[in-house]
N, C-alpha and C positions, 0 to 999 in steps of 0.2 A: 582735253584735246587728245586723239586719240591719234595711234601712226597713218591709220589711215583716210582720217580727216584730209576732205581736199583744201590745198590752203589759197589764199588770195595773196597777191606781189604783187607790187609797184615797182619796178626797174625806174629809179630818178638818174639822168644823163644829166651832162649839162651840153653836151654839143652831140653831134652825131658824125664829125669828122672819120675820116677813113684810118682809126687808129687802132689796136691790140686794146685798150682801156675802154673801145665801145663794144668792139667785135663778139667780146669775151660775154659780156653781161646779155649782147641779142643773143649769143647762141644758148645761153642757158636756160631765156627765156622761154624759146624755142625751144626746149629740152622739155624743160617741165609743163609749157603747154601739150606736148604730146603725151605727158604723164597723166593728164585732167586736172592738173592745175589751172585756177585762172590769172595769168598775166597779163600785164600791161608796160609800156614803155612810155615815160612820159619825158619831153627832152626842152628844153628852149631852143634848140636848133630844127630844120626840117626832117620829116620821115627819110632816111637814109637810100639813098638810090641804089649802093651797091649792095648789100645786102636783104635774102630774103626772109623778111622778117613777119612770122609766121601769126604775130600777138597784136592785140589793137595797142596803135599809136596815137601820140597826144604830142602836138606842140605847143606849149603852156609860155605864158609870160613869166610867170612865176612857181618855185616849189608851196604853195601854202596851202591852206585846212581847206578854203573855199576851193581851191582847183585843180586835187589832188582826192583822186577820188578814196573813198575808206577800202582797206586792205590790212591784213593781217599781219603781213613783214610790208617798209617801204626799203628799200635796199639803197641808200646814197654809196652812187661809183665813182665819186672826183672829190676832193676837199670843198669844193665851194656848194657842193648840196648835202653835207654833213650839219650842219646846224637846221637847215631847212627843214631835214627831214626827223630829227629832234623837237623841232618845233611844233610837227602836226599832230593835233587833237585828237587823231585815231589811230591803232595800228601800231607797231614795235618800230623802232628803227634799227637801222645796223649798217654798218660802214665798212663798205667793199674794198679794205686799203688796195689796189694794185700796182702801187711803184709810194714810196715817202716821197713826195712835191716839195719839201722843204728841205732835203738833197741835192733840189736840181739848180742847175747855173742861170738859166733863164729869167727867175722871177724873184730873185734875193728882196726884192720891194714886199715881195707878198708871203714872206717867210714867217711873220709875226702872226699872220693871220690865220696861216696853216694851222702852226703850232696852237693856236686857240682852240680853233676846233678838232685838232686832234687829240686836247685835252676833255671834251665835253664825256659825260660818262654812260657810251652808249657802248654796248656789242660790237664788234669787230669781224670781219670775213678779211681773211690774208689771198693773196694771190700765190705766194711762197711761203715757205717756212722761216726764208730768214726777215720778211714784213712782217711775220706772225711776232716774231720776237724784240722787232723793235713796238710792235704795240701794244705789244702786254708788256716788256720788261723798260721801256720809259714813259710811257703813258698809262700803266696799270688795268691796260683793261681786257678782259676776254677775249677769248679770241678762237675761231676757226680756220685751220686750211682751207681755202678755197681757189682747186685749182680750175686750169681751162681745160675744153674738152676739144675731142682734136675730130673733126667731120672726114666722113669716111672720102671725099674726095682728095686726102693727103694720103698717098699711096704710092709705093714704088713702082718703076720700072723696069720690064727684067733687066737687069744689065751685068754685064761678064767682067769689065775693065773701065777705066775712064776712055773718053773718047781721044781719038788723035792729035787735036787740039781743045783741051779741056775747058770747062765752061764753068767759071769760080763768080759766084751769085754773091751780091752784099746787099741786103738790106736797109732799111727806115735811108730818112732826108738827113744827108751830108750836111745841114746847118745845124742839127741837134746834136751840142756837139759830144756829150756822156754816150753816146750812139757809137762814137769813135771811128766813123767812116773813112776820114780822114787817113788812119789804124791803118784801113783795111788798102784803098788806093794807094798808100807807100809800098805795101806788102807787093801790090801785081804789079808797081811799076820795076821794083827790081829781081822779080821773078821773071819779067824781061827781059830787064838789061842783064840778068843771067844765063838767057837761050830758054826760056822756056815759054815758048808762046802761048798764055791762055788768053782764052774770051773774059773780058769783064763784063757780065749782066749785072747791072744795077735794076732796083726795085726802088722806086720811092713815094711817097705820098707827095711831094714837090718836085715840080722842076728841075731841069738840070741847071744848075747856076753857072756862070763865067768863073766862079772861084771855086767849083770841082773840075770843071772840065779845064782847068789851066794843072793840076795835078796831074790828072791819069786821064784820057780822053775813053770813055766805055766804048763798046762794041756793040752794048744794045741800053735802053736806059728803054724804063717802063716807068709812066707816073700813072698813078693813083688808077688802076686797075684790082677788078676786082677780087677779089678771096680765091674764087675758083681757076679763075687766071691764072694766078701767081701758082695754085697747085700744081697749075700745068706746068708752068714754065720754071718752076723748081726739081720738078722731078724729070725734067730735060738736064738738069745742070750734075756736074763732078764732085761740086766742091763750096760749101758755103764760109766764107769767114765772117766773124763776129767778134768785133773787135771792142762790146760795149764796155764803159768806167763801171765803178760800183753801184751808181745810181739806177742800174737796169734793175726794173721789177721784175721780172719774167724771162723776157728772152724769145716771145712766141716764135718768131722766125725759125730759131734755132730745132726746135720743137715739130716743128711744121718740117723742117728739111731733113729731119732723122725721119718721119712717118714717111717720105719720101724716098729713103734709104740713102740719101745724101751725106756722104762726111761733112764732118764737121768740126772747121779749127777755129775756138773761141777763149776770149777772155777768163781767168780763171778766178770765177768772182761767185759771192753768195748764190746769184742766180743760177747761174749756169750751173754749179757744184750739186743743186741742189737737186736737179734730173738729168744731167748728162753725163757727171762722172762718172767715166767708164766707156764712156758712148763717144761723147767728142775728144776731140785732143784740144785740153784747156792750157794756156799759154799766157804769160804777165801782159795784162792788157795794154800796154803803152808802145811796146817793143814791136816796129812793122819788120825788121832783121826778123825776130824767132816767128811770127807768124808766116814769112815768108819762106825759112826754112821746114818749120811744121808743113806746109800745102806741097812743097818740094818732096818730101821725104813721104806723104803719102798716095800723091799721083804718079811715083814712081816704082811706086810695089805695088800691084796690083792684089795683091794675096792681102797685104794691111789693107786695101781700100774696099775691097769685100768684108773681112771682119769689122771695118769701122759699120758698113752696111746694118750687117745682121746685129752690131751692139746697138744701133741709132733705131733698128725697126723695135730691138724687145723692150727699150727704153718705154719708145711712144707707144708701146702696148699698152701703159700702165694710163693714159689719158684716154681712153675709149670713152663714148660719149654714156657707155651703159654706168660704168665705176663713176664718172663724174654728175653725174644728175643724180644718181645714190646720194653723194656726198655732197650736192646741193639742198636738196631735199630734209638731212640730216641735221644742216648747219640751219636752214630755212624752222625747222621746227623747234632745235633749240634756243633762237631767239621766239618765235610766237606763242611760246610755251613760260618763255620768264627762265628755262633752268639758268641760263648762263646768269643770273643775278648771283646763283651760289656759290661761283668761278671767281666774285668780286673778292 
């Protein structure tokens, strides 16, 4: 096989919900169909409404050899289509870790299962560096960085100063609770009760529930709008907090809101450390006191909230969709090629 060999991919989903763990794998697909690759998305959930997704779609009952058509890499993106995609008769697999699921508080029932199939002995793609190391150094297996790519619609706007009443964004659904929203709603109710009136825009993929809105009541609450949306209405906002546990894969939000030139006060955890240091101001994720002081201390210098600016813009330089589809491509040929067997 040669580099410039066009390659064939299967994108295996297992839902097509409105999350950073679907978003991540359409847009790459999209990347490398515009490279002359041929992709595919195959999902058990429906074609994705809010996303435009550039590659032929396939709603399957199942991941298997009959309805999974032959391709060169098949790329499992969730734990529950990692064996599947081991299983199939043609083609490499390789498993897209983007968050350990057997980390998370939700699914302790299905912790056993994870761990199974994160033991099988396939090729790995990390979303972060520190996923990368928990799959090679407790699961022994190879492994590639595989980050996201940031589309040119996360973009700043000019801005001089925060606004007169500033407008502090939290993202993901308040019931997940490693998301630490919770975190974030204690932070602005006593950045209140201290005279400083901000806007709360909430983003969620759910609902506003009766047991966020009995904490901090928002001032705008957006559910499950799309990608471009949210660009918008980020780069309208002062101030993002992100207040996620350890269990964050990624952080996309975070990500998203520095291309935006939006500060950023977030949990000082694997993920974030791992492309914002320097950029956000990372702070003990549990504590809504220091993150309430953090947002204080930055909406009130306007000189620090321009330098948080221009660190959060040269940060998300380094995700350009050009450096990421490179380093898809890269990671794509080292499994369809067999080197990563000599990584074993």
């Amino acid at each position: 096989m040669t580099d410039r060999k066009r390659l064939t991919v299967n994108y295996l989903l297992e839902d097509t919900a409105l999350f950073g763990g679907v978003k991540i794998p359409l847009h790459h697909a999209n990347l490398l169909h515009r490279r002359g690759h041929r992709v595919r998305v195959l999902s058990r959930g429906p074609r994705p409404d809010w996303y435009p997704l550039a590659v032929p779609f396939a709603t399957v009952p199942e991941f298997t050899g009959d309805v999974v058509p032959e391709a060169d890499v098949h790329v499992a993106t969730f734990w529950t289509t990692i064996a599947p995609a081991a299983a199939l008769p043609h083609g490499r697999p390789v498993h897209y870790c983007q968050g350990f699921e057997a980390s998370y508080t939700h699914n302790r029932d299905e912790h056993p299962r994870i761990l199974a199939a994160y033991s099988l002995p396939l090729p790995a793609f990390a979303l972060a560096p520190h996923l990368a190391d928990i799959v090679r150094d407790r699961f022994g297996r190879p492994v590639r960085v595989v980050p996201p790519a940031l589309e040119p619609m996360w973009r700043p706007r000019w801005r001089w100063r925060p606004s007169r009443r500033p407008r502090v964004a939290v993202a993901h659904p308040f019931e997940v609770d490693w998301k630490g929203v919770a975190t974030a709603l204690e932070a602005v109710r006593r950045l209140r009760a201290d005279g400083l009136e901000v806007a709360l825009v909430r983003v969620s993929q759910w609902p506003l529930s009766e047991a966020e809105r009995a904490l901090v009541e928002p001032d705008e609450f957006h559910c499950r709008i799309s990608p471009a949306e949210v660009a918008r209405l980020i780069a309208g906002c002062d101030l993002m907090l992100a207040p996620s546990w350890e269990q964050e894969g990624f952080g996309l939000p975070v990500l998203e809101a520095m291309a935006c030139g939006v500060p950023v006060v977030a949990s000082r955890i694997q993920a974030f450390t791992g492309f914002s240091d320097g950029a956000a101001e990372l702070v003990p994720a549990d504590d809504p006191g220091v993150f309430a002081g953090a947002a204080r201390a930055i909406l009130g210098d306007r000189g620090r909230w321009r330098a948080m600016r221009r660190a959060g813009l040269r940060a998300a330089a380094a995700f350009s969709e050009r450096r990421v589809v490179a380093a898809v491509e890269e990671a794509l040929r080292w499994v369809a090629s067999d080197a990563w067997r000599a990584e074993r």
